[in-house]
C-alpha distance (Angstrom), angle and dihedral (degrees) to the residues before:
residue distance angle dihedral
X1 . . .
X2 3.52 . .
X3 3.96 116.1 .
X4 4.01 130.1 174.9
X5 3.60 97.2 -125.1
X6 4.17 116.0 -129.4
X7 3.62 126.4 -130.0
X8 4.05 101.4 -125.5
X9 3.51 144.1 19.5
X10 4.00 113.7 -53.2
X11 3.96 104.4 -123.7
X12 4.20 100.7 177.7
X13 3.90 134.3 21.6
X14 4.01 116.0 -175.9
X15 3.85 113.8 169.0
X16 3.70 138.0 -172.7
X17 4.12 121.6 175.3
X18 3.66 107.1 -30.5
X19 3.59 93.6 -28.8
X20 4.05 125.8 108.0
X21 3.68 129.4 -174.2
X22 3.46 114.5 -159.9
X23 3.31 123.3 -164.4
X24 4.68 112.8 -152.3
X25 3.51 123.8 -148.5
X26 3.40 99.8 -116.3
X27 4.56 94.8 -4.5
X28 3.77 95.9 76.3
X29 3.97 119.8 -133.7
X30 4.03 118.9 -17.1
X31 3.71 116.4 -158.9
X32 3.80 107.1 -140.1
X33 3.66 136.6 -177.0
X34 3.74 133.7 -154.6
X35 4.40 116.9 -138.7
X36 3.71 103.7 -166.0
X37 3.85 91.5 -176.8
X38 3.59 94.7 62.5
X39 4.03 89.5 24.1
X40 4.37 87.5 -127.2
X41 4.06 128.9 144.4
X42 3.75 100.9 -148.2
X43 3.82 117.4 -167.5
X44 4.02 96.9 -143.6
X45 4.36 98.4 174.8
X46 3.43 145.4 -9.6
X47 3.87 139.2 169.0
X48 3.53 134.9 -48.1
X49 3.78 97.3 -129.3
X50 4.25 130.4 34.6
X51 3.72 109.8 -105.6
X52 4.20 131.9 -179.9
X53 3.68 98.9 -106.0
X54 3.94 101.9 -147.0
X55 3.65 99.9 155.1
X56 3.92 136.6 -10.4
X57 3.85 144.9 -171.4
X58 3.92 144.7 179.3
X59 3.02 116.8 -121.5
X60 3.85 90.9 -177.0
X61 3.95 137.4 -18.4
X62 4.04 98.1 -66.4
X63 4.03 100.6 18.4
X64 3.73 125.6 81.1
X65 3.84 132.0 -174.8
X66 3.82 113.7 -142.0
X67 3.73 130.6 -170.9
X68 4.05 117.2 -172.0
X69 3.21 135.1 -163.3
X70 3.60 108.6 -101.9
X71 4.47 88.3 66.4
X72 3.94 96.3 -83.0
X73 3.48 126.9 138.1
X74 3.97 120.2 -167.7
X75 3.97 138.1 166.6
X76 4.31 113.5 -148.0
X77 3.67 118.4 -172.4
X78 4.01 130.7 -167.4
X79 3.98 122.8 -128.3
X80 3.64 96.9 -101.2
X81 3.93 90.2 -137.1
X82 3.91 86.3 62.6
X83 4.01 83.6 54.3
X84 3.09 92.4 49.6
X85 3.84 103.7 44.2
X86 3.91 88.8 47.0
X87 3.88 93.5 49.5
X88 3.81 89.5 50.1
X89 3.78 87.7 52.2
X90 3.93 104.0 89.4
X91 3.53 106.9 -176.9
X92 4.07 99.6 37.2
X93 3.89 82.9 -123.0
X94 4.21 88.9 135.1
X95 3.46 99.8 39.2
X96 4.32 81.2 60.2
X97 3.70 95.3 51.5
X98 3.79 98.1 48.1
X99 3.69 121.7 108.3
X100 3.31 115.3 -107.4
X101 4.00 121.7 -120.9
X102 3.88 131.9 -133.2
X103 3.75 86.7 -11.1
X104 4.58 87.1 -58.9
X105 3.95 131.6 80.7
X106 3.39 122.9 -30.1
X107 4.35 102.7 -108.2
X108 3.85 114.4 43.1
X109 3.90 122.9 -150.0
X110 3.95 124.4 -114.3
X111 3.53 121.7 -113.5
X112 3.88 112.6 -129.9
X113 3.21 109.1 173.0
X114 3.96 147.0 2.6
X115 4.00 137.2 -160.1
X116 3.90 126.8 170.4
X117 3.89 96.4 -144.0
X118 3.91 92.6 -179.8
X119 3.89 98.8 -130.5
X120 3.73 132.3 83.8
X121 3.64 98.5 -98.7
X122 4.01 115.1 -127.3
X123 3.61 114.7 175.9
X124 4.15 133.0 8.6
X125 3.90 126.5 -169.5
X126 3.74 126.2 177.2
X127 3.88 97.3 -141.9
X128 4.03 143.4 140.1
X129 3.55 113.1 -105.0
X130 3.95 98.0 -166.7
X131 3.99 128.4 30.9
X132 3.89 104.6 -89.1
X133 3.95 91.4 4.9
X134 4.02 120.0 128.2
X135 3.54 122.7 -81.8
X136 3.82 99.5 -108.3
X137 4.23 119.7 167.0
X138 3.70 122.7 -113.1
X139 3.67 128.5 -137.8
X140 4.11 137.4 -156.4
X141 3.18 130.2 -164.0
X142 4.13 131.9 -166.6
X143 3.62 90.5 -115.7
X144 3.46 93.6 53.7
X145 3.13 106.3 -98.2
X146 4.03 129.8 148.1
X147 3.57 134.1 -165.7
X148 3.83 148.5 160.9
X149 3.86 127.3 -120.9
X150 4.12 94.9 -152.9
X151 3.26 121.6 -173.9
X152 3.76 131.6 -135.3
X153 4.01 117.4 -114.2
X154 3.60 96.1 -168.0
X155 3.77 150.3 34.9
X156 4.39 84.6 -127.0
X157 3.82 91.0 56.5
X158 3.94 90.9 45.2
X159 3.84 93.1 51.3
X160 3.76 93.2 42.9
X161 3.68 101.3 49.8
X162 3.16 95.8 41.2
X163 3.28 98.3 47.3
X164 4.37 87.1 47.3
X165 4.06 82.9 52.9
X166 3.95 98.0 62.7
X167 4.32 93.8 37.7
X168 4.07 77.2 48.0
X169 4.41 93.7 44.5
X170 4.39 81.3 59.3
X171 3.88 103.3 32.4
X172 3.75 100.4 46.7
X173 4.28 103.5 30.6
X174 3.99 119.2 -178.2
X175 3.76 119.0 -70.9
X176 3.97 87.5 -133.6
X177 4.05 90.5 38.5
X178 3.78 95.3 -109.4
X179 3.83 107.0 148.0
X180 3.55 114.3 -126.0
X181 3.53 114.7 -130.8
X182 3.75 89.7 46.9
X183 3.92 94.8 54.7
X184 4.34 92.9 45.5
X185 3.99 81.6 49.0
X186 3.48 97.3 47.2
X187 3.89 100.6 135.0
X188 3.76 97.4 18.0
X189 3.92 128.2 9.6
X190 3.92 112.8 -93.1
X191 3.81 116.3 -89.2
X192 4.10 129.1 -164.7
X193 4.02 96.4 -24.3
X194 3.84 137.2 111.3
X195 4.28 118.1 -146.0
X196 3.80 91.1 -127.3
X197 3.93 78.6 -163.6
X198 3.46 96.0 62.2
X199 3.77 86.8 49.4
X200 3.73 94.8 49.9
X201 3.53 90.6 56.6
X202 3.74 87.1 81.0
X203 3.31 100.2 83.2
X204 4.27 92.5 59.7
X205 3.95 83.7 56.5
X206 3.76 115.0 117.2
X207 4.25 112.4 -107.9
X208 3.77 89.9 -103.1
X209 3.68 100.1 46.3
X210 4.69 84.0 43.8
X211 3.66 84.3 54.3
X212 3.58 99.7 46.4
X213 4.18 98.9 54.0
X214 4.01 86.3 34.6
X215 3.88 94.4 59.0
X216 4.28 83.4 45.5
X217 3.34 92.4 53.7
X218 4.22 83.1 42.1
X219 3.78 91.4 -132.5
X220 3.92 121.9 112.7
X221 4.22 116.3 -114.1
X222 3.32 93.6 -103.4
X223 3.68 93.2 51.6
X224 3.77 94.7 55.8
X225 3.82 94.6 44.8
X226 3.44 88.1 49.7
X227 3.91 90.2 59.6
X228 4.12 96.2 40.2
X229 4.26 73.4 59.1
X230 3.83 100.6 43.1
X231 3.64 86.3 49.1
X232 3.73 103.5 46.5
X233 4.09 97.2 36.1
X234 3.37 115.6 21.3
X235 4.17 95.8 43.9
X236 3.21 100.9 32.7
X237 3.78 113.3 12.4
X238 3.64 93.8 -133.4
């Protein structure tokens, strides 16, 4: 069997079909495929960037969630036409004669999203928490901490929430003065995800501050608690 050897300790293997992501010590996630006809493991892409692998999942054929060890939580995803073009290679015989890229495989993943969570991440699992509820993916961290990755459904919910979160980053500051956004991008700047945290915050806000973000966001109190609640029971169960 011929195998391109990797340069640490292999933390994480999920697989689906022919396809393994493996996630490096200290390399981040390697997308890998298996050739039966030639019996070869070909490592076709990986990331841009070394990360501390702790824990890994897919969330569907070409996108991974990754947790590392230093409390971030990220979500990479493969052009589908490189999936496609390596799956339609039978032998592996391209994926040997392409040029390699910043000194690693020869296609590099696309960073979707970003999140500093704050705890070395242990375990995550794309699952449904409630009969009929959205898939949503579940974190752990060594400190015991657990959380949901949930994601949007709609261009509304996007605007609204994230809109909430930045009335929320002013109206309800740190307790220790730490500014928000710079702690949940504490390694790399926040990309593509809401601090539901933040957001639940809103309901510890006195009436006249409530009223104040609820008439910016021209919905009533009630109307935005009853979303923070929609979004957090009935979807997700959580």
């Amino acid at each position: 069997m011929f195998c391109q050897s990797f340069t640490t300790a292999i933390v994480t293997l999920e697989t689906q079909g022919s396809r393994i992501i493996v996630g490096d010590m200290q390399e981040s996630v390697q997308y890998v495929v298996y050739k039966a006809p030639q019996n070869r493991l070909l490592t076709f892409a990986d990331d841009t960037q070394p990360r501390w692998v702790t824990a890994s999942c897919m969330v569907d054929y070409n996108t991974v969630a990754v947790g590392d060890r230093f409390g971030n939580v990220f979500v990479n995803r493969l052009d589908s036409k490189v999936s496609d073009q390596v799956d339609d290679d039978p032998t592996g015989a391209g994926i040997l004669h392409e040029k390699s890229i910043l000194m690693g495989s020869p296609h590099k993943t696309n960073m979707l999203c970003h999140f500093h969570v704050g705890d070395l991440i242990t375990s995550i699992h794309k699952v449904s928490l409630v009969a009929g509820g959205r898939e949503v993916l579940l974190y752990t961290g060594l400190h015991g901490t657990i959380g949901i990755l949930m994601p949007f459904v709609s261009k509304e919910d996007v605007d609204f929430i994230s809109t909430l979160e930045q009335h929320m980053r002013t109206e309800a500051p740190s307790l220790v003065g730490r500014d928000q956004l710079a702690w949940r991008g504490y390694y790399v700047p926040v990309k593509a995800v809401v601090d539901g945290d933040l957001c639940e915050m809103f309901a510890r806000l006195p009436a006249p501050k409530q009223s104040s973000i609820a008439n910016e966001l021209d919905r009533t109190v009630g109307e935005v608690l009853k979303k923070l609640e929609q979004m957090r029971v009935t979807s997700s169960g959580f």
